[in-house]
N, C-alpha and C positions, 0 to 999 in steps of 0.2 A: 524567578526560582531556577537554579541548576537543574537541567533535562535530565542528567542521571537521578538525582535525588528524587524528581518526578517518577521516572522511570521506576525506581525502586518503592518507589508509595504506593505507585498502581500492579507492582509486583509482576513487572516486566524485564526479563535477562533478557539481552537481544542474543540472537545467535550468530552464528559461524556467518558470512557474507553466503546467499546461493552461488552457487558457478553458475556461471553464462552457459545455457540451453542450444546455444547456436551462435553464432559470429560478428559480437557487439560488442562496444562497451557494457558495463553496469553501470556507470554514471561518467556522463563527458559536460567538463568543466568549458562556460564559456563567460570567459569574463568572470563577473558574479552570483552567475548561472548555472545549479548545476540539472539537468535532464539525468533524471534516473528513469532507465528502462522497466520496459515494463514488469512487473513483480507480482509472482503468483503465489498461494497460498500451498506453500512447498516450506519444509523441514530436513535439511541432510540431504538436500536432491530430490526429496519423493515428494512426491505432492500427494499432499492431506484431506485435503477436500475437494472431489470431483464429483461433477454433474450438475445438473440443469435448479437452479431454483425454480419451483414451483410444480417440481414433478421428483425428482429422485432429491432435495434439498429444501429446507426451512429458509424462509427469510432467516430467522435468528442465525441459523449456518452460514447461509452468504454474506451476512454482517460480520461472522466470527471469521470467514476466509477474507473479506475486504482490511479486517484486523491484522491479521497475521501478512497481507503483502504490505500494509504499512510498516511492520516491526523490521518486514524482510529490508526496507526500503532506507530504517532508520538504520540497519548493520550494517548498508553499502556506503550510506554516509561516516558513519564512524570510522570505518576502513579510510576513508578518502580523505574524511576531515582531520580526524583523530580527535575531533571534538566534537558532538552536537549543539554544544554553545553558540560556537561560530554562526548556529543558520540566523538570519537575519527574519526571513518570514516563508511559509508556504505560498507558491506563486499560484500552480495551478494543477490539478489532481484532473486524470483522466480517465476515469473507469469502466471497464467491460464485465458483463455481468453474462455468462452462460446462462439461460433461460429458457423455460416449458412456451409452447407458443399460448398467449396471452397475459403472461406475467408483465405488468407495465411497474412494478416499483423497485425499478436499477435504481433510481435515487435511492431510497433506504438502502438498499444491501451497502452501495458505497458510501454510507452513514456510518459504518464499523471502520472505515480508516481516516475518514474525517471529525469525528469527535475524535479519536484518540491520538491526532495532531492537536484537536484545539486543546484537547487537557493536556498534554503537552508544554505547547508552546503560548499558550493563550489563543483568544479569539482574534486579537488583535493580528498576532504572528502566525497562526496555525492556523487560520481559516483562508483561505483565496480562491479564487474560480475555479469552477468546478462543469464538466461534462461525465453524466452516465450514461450508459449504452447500452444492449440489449445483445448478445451475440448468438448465433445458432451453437457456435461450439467455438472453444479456445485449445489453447496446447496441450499436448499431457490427459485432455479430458478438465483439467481445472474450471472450478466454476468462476473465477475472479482472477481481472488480470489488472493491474493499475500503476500506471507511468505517472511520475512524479515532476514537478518543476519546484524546484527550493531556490531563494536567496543567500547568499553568504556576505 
């Protein structure tokens, strides 16, 4: 199935590309490889959703901010690709999860940008390795930050 037509099933407009926060690419092409930096759950430059899961945030929230840097993640591809067709498969997703001390389930929260790759691109193409992590604090105060590895 074409990723836009998906994209518009699941009633997803991607947005404007983020600006870069600091002195990086947004996504550096190597080979077949593209490395998307890491992507926080920010709209227009502000960031949306800050603070800690499990003390100032819901799982359901850090699932919905692990969402929103995937959609940020699929508008730096677009910008680069000009197609989302082109991706061949998700390689590999690296997530950081702002969290209350004892929160242990950074797996679920980055479950909100991981199913919404696999419905996406399928399971086949949208699911690949995957690391969650736990962090005292991220940029901006965001509770979700997640680097992408895509095939082309």
């Amino acid at each position: 199935m074409d990723v836009y037509e998906k994209l518009k099933e699941l009633d997803i407009k991607l947005p404007a590309a983020p600006t870069p926060m600091g002195i990086y690419k947004p996504v550096n092409q190597v080979g077949n490889m593209l490395y998307i930096s890491g992507q926080g759950p920010v709209i227009d430059g502000v960031p949306v959703v800050c603070g800690k899961v499990g003390a100032e945030r819901t799982l359901e929230e850090g699932q919905e901010a692990a969402r929103l840097c995937a959609i940020n993640a699929l508008s730096i591809l677009h910008g680069h690709l000009g197609d989302l067709n082109k991706i061949k498969s998700v390689v590999k997703t690296l997530g950081f999860v702002a969290c209350a001390p004892g929160f242990v389930r950074q797996p679920e929260v980055i479950n909100g940008a991981s199913g919404l790759l696999a419905d996406l691109f399928g399971k086949d193409r949208g699911i690949g390795a995957r690391s969650a992590i736990g962090a005292n604090e991220l940029p901006s105060g965001i509770t979700v930050e997640i680097e992408f590895v895509f095939e082309v």
